[in-house]
N, C-alpha and C positions, 0 to 999 in steps of 0.2 A: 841232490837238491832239486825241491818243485818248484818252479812258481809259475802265476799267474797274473795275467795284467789284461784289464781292460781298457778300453778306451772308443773314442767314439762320441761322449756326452758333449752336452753344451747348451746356450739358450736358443729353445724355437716358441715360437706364435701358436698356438691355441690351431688344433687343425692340420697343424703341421708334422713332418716325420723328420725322425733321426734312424739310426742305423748302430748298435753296439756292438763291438766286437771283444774278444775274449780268448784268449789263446795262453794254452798252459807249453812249458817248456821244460826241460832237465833230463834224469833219467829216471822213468817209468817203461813200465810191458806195455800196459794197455789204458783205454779210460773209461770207465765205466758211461756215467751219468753226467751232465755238464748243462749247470741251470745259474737260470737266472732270477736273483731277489732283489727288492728293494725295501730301502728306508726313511720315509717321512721323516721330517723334525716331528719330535716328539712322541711318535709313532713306533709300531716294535717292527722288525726284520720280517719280510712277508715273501714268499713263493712267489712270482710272476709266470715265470714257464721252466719247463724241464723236458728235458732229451736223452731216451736213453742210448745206448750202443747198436741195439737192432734199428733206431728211427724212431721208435715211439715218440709223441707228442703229450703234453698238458699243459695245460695253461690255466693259470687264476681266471674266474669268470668274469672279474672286473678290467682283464683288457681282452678276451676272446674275442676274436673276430677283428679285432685293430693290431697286438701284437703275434708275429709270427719268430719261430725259433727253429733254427738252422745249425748244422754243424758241418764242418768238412774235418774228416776224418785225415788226411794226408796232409794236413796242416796243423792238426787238432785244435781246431780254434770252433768257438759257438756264437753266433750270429744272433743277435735281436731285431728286427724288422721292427720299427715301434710306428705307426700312421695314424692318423686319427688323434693326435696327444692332446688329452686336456689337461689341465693346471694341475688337477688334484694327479697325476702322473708326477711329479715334479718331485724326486729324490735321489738319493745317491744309490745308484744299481750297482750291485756287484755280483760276479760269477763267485760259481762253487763250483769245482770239478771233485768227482771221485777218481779214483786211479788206481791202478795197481803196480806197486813195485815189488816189490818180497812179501807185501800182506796189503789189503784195502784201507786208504788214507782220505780225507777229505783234506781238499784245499782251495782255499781264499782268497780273494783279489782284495785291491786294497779298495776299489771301487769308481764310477765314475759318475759325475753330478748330472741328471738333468734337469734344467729347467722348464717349465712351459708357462708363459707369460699369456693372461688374457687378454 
């Protein structure tokens, strides 16, 4: 059994940072890829940043340069640096881990709200 839970969200000020965290747990070998998306009201499910197992980095062009994306591997948890937040940031984030246990699975957090108030 996988899961995943983030946490971390909450309301800030226009300007302001927050910090996500993301940490999968159970029995798996290894994890592949570990990103993060968000979801507007009324809006569909969107890429924010993704991390693969060597380090590689991407990031949506709409928070480049404000959010950064982190992982520690001997925790296996993924880190979102979010700085700079404007309103239009303002959704329910949630992690995706890939994994591997006996074959490659995706798994989902249940997500965490942020708000950004102008």
């Amino acid at each position: 059994q996988v899961q995943v839970a983030e946490s971390g969200g909450g309301l800030v000020q226009a300007g302001g940072s927050l910090r996500l965290s993301c940490v999968a747990s159970g029995s798996f070998f290894s994890i592949n890829a570990m990103e993060w998306y968000r979801q507007a009201p009324g809006k569909q499910r969107e890429l924010v940043a993704t991390t693969t197992s060597g380090g590689s980095t991407n990031y949506a062009e709409s928070v480049n340069g404000r959010f950064t994306i982190s992982r520690d591997n001997a925790k296996n948890t993924v880190y979102l640096q979010m700085n700079s937040l404007k309103p239009e940031d303002t959704a329910v984030y949630y992690c995706r881990v890939v994994l591997r246990t006996t074959y490659v699975a995706q798994y989902w957090g249940k997500g965490t709200l942020v708000t950004v108030s102008s």
